[in-house]
Structures are given as structure tokens and as C-alpha cells.
C-alpha positions as MATLAB code, in Angstrom:
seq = 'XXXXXXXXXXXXXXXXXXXXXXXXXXXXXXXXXXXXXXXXXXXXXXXXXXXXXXXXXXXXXXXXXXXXXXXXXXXXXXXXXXXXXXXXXXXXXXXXXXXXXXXXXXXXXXXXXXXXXXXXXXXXXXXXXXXXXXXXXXXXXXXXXXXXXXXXXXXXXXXXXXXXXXXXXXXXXXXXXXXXXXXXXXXXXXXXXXXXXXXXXXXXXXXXXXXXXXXXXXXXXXXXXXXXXXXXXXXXXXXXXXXXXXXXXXXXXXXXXXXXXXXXXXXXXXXXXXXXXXXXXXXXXXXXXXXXXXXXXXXXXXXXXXXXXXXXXXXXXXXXXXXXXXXXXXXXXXXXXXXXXXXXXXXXXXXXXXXXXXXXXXXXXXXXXXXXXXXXXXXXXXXXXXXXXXXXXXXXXXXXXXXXXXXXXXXXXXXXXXXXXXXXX';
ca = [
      -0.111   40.151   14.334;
      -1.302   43.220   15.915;
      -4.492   44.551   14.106;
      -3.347   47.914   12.158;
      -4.316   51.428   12.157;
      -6.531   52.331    9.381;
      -7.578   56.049    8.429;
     -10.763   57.355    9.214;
     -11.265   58.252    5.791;
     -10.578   55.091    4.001;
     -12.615   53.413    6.386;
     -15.919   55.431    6.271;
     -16.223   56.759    2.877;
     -15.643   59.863    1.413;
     -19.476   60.832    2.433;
     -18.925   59.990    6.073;
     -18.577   63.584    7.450;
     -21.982   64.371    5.969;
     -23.595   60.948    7.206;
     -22.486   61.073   10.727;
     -21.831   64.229   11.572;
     -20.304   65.255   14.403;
     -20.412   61.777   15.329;
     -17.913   60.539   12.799;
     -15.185   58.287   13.529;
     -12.171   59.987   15.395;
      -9.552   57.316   14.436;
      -9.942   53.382   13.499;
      -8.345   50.009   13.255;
      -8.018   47.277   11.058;
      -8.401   43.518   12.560;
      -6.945   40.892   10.637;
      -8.834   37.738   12.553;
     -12.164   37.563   14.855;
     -10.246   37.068   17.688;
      -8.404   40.615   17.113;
     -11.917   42.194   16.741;
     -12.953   40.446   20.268;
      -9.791   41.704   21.780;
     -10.760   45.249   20.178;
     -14.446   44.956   21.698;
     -13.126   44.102   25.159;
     -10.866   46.869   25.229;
     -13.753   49.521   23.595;
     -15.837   48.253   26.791;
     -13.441   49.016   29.424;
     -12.595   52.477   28.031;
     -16.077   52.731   27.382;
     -15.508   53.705   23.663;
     -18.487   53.522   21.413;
     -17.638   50.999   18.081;
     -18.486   51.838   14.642;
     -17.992   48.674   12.453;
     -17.310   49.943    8.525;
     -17.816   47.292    5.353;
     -17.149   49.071    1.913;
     -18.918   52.114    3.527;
     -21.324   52.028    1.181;
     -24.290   52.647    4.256;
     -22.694   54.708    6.046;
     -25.512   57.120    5.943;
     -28.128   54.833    7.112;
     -30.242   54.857   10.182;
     -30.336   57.935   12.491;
     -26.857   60.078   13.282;
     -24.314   58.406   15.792;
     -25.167   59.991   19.206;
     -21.314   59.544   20.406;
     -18.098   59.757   18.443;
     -15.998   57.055   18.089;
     -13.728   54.069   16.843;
     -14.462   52.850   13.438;
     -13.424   49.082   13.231;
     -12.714   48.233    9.695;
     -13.757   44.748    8.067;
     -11.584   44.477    5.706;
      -9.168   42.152    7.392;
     -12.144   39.462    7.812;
     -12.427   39.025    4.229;
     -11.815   35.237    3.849;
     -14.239   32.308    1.903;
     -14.509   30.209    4.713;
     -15.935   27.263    2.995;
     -17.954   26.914   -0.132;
     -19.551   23.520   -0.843;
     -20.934   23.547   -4.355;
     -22.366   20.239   -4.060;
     -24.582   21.613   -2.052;
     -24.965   25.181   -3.020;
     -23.461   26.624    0.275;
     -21.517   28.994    1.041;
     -19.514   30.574    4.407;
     -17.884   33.626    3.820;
     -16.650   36.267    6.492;
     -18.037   39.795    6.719;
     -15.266   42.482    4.936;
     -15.324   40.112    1.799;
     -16.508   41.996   -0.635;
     -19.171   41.007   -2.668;
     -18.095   40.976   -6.380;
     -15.004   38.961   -5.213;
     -17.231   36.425   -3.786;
     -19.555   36.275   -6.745;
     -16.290   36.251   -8.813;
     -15.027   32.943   -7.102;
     -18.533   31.884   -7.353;
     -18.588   32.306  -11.467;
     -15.862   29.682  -11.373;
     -18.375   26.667  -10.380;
     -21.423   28.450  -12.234;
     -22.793   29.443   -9.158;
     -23.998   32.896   -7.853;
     -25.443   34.705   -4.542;
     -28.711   35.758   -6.621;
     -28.688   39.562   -5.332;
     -27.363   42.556   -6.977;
     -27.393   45.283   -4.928;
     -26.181   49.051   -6.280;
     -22.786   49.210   -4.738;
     -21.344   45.444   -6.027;
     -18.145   46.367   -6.505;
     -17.342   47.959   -3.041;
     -20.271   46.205   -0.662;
     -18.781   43.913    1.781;
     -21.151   41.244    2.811;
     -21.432   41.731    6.524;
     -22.287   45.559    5.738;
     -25.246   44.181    3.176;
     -26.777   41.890    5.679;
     -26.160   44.598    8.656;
     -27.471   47.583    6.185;
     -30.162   45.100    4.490;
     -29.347   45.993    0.950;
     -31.354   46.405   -1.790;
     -31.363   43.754   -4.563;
     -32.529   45.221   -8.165;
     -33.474   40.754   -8.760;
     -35.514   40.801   -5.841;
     -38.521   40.100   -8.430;
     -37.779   36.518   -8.822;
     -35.025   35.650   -6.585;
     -35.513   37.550   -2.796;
     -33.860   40.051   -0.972;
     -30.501   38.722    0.415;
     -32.632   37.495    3.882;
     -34.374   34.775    1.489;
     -30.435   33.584    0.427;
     -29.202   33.763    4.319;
     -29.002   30.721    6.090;
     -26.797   31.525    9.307;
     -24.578   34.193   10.960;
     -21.891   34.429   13.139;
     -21.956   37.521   15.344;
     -19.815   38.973   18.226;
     -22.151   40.568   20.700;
     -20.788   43.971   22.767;
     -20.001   42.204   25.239;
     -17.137   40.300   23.798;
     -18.723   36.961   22.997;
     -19.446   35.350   19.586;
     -22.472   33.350   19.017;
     -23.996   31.589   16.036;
     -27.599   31.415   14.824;
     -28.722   29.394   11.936;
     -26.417   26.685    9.984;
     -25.965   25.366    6.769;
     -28.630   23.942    5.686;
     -32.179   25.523    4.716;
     -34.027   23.720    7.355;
     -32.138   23.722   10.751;
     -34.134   24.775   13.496;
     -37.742   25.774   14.809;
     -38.717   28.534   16.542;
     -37.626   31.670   16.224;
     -35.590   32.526   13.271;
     -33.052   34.796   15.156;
     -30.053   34.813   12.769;
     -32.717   37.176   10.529;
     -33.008   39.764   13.456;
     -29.855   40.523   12.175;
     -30.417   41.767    8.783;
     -31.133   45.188    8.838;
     -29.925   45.792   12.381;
     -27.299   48.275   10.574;
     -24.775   45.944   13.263;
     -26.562   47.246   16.392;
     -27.993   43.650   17.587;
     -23.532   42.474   16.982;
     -20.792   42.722   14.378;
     -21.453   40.288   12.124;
     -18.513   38.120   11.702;
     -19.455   35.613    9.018;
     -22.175   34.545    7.178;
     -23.627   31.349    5.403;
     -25.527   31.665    2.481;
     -28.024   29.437   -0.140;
     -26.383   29.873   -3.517;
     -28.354   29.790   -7.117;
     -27.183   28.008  -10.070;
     -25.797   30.543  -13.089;
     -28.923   31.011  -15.534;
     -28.170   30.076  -18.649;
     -29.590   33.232  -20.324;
     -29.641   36.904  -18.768;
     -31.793   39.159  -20.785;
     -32.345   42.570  -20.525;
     -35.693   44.684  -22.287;
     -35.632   48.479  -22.159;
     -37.905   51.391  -24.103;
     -38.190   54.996  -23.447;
     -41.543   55.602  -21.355;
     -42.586   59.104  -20.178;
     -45.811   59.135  -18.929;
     -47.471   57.624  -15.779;
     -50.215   55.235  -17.912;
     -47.859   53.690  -19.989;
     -45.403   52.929  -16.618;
     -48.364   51.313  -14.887;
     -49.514   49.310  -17.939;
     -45.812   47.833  -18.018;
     -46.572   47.179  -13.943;
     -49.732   45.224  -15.166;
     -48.021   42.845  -17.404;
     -45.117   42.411  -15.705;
     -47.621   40.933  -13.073;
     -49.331   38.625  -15.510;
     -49.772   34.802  -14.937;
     -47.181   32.967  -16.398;
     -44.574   35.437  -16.083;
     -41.772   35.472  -14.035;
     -39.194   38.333  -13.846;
     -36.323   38.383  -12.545;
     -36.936   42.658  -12.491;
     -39.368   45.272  -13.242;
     -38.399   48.851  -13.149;
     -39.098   52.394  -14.217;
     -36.368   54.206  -14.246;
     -36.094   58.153  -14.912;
     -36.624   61.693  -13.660;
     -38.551   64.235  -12.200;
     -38.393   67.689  -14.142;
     -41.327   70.035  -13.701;
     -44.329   67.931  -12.984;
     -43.105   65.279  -15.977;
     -41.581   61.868  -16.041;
     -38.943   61.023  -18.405;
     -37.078   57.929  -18.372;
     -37.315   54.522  -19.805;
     -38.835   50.679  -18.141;
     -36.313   47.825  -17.679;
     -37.435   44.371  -17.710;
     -35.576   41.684  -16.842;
     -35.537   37.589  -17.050;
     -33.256   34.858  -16.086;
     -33.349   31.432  -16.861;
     -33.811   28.908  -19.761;
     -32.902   30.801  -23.002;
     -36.160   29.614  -24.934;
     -37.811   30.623  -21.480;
     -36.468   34.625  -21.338;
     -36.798   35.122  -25.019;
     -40.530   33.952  -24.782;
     -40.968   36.254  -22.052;
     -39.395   39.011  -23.179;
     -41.449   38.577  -26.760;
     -44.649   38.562  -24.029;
     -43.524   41.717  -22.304;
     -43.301   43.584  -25.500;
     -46.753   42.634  -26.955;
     -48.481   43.273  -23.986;
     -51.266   46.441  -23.557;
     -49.365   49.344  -24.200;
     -46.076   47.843  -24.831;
     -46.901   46.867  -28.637;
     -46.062   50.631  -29.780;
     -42.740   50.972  -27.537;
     -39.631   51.224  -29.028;
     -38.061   47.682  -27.067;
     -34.069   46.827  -27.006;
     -32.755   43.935  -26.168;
     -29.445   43.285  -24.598;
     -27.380   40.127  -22.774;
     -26.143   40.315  -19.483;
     -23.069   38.770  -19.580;
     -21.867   37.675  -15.822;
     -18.343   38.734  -16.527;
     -17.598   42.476  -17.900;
     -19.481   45.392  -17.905;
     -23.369   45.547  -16.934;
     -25.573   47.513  -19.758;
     -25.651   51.043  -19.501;
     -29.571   50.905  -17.908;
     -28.224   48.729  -15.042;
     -25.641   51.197  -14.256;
     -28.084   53.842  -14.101;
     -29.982   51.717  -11.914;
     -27.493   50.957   -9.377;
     -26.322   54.933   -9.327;
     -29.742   55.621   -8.607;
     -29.828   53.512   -5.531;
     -26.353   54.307   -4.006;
     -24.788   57.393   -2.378;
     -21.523   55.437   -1.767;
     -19.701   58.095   -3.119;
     -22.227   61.464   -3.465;
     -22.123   62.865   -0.079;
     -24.205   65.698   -1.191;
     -27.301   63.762   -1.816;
     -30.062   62.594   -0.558;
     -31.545   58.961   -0.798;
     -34.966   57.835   -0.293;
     -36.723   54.621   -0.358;
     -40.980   54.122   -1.051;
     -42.592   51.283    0.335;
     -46.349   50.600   -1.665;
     -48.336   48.228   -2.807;
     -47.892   47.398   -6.653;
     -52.169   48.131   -7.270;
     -51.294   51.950   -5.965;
     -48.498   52.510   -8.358;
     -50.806   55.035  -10.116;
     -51.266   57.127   -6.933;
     -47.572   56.962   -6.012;
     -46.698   57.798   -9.420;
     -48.642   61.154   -9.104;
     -47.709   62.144   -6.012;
     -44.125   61.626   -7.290;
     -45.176   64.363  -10.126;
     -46.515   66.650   -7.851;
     -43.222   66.534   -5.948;
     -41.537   67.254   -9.159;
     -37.754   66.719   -8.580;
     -35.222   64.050   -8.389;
     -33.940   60.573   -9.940;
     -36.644   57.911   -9.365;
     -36.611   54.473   -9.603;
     -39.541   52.071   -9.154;
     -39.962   48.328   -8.795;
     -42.920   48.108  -10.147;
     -43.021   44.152   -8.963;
     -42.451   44.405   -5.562;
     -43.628   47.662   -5.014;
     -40.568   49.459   -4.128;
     -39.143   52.815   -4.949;
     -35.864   54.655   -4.681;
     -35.841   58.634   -4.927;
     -32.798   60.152   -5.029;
     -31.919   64.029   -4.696;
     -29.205   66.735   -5.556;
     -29.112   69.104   -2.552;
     -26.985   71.951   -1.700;
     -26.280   70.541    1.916;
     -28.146   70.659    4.965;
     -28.640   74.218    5.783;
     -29.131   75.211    1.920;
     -32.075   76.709   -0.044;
     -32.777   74.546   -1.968;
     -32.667   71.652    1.220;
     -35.212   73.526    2.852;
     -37.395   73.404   -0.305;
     -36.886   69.615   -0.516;
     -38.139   69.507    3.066;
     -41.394   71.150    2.083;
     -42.030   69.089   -1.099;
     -40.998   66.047    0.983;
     -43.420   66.511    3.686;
     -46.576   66.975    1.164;
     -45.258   63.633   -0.553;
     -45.046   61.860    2.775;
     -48.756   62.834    3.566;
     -49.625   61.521    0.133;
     -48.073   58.137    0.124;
     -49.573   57.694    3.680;
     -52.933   57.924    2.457;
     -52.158   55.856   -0.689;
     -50.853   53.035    2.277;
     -47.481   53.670    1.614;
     -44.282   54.444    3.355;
     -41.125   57.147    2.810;
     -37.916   56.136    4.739;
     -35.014   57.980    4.917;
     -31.464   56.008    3.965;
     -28.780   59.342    3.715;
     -28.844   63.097    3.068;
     -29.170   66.361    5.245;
     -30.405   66.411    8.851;
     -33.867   67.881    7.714;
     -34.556   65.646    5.057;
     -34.189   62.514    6.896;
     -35.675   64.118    9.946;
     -39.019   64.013    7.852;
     -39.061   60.179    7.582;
     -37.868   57.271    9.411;
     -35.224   55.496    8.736;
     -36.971   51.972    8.259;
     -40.493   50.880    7.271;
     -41.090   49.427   11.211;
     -44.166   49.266   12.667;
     -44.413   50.826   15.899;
     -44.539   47.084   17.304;
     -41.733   45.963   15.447;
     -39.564   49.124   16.517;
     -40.632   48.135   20.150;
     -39.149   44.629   19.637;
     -36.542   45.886   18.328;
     -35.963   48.374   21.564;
     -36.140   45.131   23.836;
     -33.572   43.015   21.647;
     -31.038   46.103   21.932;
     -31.601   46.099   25.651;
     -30.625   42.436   26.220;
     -27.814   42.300   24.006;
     -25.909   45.469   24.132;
     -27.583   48.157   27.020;
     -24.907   50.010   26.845;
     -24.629   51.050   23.366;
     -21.445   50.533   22.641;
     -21.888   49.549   19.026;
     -23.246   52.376   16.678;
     -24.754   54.394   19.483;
     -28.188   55.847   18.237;
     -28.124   54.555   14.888;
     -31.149   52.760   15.345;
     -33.921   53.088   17.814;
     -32.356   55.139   21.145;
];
């Protein structure tokens, strides 16, 4: 079977004008096997026609603008559970599955991939390793790197090779199926991937109040950080209007019921929590999340707003206080803050990229950049207008590590066939 045409549209998201510009795909195709996408490659390198793999185009916007226009190779033909072992808590699944089908066949054996990223109903897999998504359980469980134990890629030059395995301990040396996560696909398409899997916890609790000053958010930080706590998140969650914060904190825990009640019960009592105005409420893992987690994830995702811009802050949890008023001083915007981990997502309304009130953004942006630099944090760009994410990088490299990064790209694809410029040159 010959692979199929696809439209551009379907295939990059209804934001992928905005994202890649002039850049964006021309036309694209569908493979329905890996050996139809190595075919495709081939055939890209001989008419020397740049690649653009697509997941659930939920990233399209990330990294720097394509330099060339292209083909956009949809995933969604790879979307098969290779093998899932739940002996032993493994599982091999191909790259265009998407992830809430996997964690639905998953739910059948009381098993899950313990991330939730913002876009879980339309992020494939491959795109969340290539695109390194954010996981609102990071707090107890990892980012999807700590779950990832192996990759299959195809490299631009037509050949697949695998790095990792099934197992947690497999080889020594360098860990090279990780170079891969975050590479946004530049390093090779990933074709498959193996993953460690989490037993179901028996009790999924949720703890919210309304919070709307920057003492009271870094109080909640403070607990959430003491001994004998473990949670599985640790958010504030709100806006930016006029030099105020208004918006609640989200706790979460997983585990042994008697275990997430007690710390939930610990959260609340803590300094400053005692006179909050808590709610409880279950996760369930089938049906609808709570209305805070959907907030959450719509804060983190611009899978379908191609008019705004996303943001991510990179700090260490003692400096939330600074962060937090540099945030205020910024004044605008839907914030979110992992106040674990110290991790941020700031997400903004804009009125495209040659607008008034973009240019604006740019200024305010600029200031806060300078202010979480000398706090010893980071601002990275993820998707919005040229000038916005001209203003910040779009990872948290080092220069060495963006270096490395330059060499790796040089060995395995020096021609740039595959998502020319979105990373590094």
C-alpha cells in the first residue's frame, strides 16, 4: 500500500501558518509502515526536499522557524502498540500513537505512562519525546526522559537504528537514545519508542484554594517542599492583571489512599495554608479531569491558539519570590508555576506579530528576561510572533550543550534535510 496524501492542514495544525511561517509545509504524506517512511526519506534526499515530520501538531511552534519549505510527513499511520509486557511494566509503542489511546489500553491492566502533558488527547508519542513535553506530575514521577527506556529512529540518510532496550539497565556509556528527547526530530524521526510503565495509584487527589498574593504562593512552595511529603504536583495557577496575581494553588498526590489524604490534611495545615479556603476533588483515570487541571493544561498548550504566545521559566524553587515579582512587574498574561520543580509557563494573547500590542509584549518581555537572569533563571521561547520568540531562546542550553548539539547534527544529518533550522543552524 502506497503511503497517502494527507493535507497540509490536517497535518500541521490549524496554528501552523503562524508557527512556521513562510516555511510551512507545501503538501504532505501519510506512511502507513516504517519502511514507507524510509522509502519517503530516500526519495526527499535525492530531490533534495527538506522533511517536516508532524505528531498531533501540538509543537508545531517549537524551536526556531523552518529555514526551507517543505514536505510534512505525517505519523499517524505509525500508530501501532508494538508490544506491551505488563509483567514487566514495558511498553513498545510506535511514534503517531497517540497518547491517551495508549494510556487508554494501558487502564485495562492498571498500568499508566506516569506523564500528563497539556495536549493528552491529541499528542502523539514520538512528537512528545521529539518536542520534550511538559508533564504537570513531573513532581513525583519525572519528565517523560525518566519513563524512556529506548528508541527507534530513522536517520536522514535512510537508515534506522536503535538505542536503548527494554530493560532499565542495558548499557554503559553514553546514554544516546536520550539525545533524542528534545531534539524536536532533528537528530532522526523517531519511529518507536519503549517505555518504563507505573502501576495505577490507588488514590488520585486533587487540593485547590484561591491564592492572590505572592507570600501566600511561596508559603504553599515551602510546604510543598517539606520532609515527608511527596507530591505528585505543585502549582500556582492564575493571571497577570495590572501588577496583581489572581488565581488559585493546586496540589496534587498519588498513591496509597490513607497516604494522599494524610498529605493533603498536611498541605492544608501548613504556614499560611490553615486560613485558605481548600477543596478537595478525585481524579478519576477515566472521564473528565477537574476543571483546575483543564485550566492547567490550556495554560501550557497552543495546540489550537495560533494567536498566542507561549513561554516557559526555568528557576530555582528558593527564587520563587524574585520570579514571582518580576512576573508582577511584567503585568500581563496566564501564568502557571511549578512551584516543585521550579518551572513556569507564561502564556500571552497577542494581536499577531507586527501588532501593537506584540511590540509592547516585546518590551515588557525583555525587562523580564533581564530580571530572571539575575535571579539565575531562564525565559525560553516555545510559539508566538517572530519578535517575541526572537527575545529568548528556544531551549534552556548552555552554550556547551548547544555546541554538542551542533556536532551531533553534523554527523547525523549535514545536510539538513529534516526540519531545516529548527534547532541550532
Amino acid at each position: 500500500m502506497a503511503p497517502r496524501p494527507f493535507e497540509v492542514g490536517a497535518a500541521a495544525g490549524a496554528a501552523a501558518g503562524a508557527a512556521l511561517g513562510a516555511a510551512c509545509p507545501s503538501h504532505a504524506i501519510e506512511p502507513a509502515s516504517a519502511e514507507q517512511l524510509r522509502e519517503i526519506v530516500i526519495e526527499a534526499n535525492v530531490a533534495d526536499e527538506p522533511l517536516i515530520p508532524v505528531g498531533g501538531a501540538t509543537a508545531m511552534a517549537a524551536g526556531r522557524p523552518l529555514l526551507r519549505r517543505g514536505m510534512a510527513v505525517a505519523m499517524g499511520g505509525l500508530a501501532r502498540i508494538v508490544d506491551h509486557s505488563p509483567a514487566d511494566f514495558v511498553v513498545t509503542v510506535e511514534a503517531g500513537c497517540r497518547f491517551a489511546a495508549l494510556q487508554a489500553e494501558l487502564l485495562r491492566h492498571r498500568q499508566w505512562l506516569a506523564v500528563e502533558p497539556p495536549d493528552r488527547e491529541q499528542a502523539t508519542v514520538g512528537g512528545m519525546v521529539a518536542a520534550a513535553a511538559t508533564s504537570f506530575v513531573a513532581a513525583q514521577h519525572g519528565t517523560l526522559r525518566h519513563h524512556l527506556l529506548g528508541v527507534r529512529v530513522l536517520h536522514a540518510d535512510g537508515h534506522f537504528a536503535k538505542a536503548g532496550g527494554r530493560v532499565v539497565k542495558n548499557v554503559a556509556g553514553y546514554d544516546l537514545m536520550k539525545l533524542h528527547h528534545g531534539a524536536l526530530g532533528t537528530l532522526g524521526i523517531v519511529v518507536a519508542a519503549t517505555f518504563r510503565l507505573r502501576p495505577l495509584p490507588a488514590a488520585d487527589l486533587l487540593d485547590t484554594a484561591p491564592c492572590d498574593d505572592v507570600e501566600t504562593m511561596a508559603a504553599f512552595g515551602d510546604a510543598l517542599a517539606r520532609p515527608g511529603l511527596v507530591p505528585a504536583a505543585g502549582f500556582f495557577l492564575g493571571h497577570l492583571r495590572a501588577g496583581a496575581l489572581q488565581g488559585q494553588l493546586l496540589a496534587r498526590f498519588q498513591g496509597a489512599r490513607a497516604t494522599v489524604v494524610d498529605q493533603a490534611a498536611a498541605i492544608e495545615a501548613a504556614p499560611g495554608g490553615a486560613r485558605l479556603a481548600w477543596k478537595r476533588e478525585v481524579v478519576e483515570p477515566e472521564g473528565a479531569r477537574p476543571r483546575p487541571l483543564q485550566s492547567l493544561a490550556e495554560a501550557g498548550s497552543c495546540a489550537n491558539d495560533g494567536d498566542a504566545a507561549l513561554l516557559t521559566l526555568h528557576f530555582a524553587p528558593s527564587r520563587t519570590r524574585e520570579v514571582a515579582a518580576a512576573l508582577l512587574r511584567f503585568g500581563a498574561g496566564r501564568v502557571a508555576l511549578d512551584l516543585v520543580r521550579g518551572f513556569g509557563l507564561l502564556k500571552l494573547a497577542t494581536d499577531g506579530a507586527d501588532g501593537a500590542l506584540t511590540k509592547s509584549l516585546a518590551h515588557g518581555l525583555a525587562a523580564l528576561k533581564g530580571e530572571l537572569a539575575a535571579a539565575g533563571g531562564v525565559l525560553a521561547s516555545q510559539a508566538g510572533p517572530a519578535p517575541l520568540r526572537a527575545l529568548a531562546p528556544p531551549s534552556s542550553l548552555t552554550p556547551e550543550g548547544e555546541k554538542l548539539y551542533g556536532a551531533l547534527r553534523e554527523e547525523l544529518d549535514p545536510q539538513r534535510r529534516i526540519n531545516p533550522g529548527r534547532w541550532g543552524a
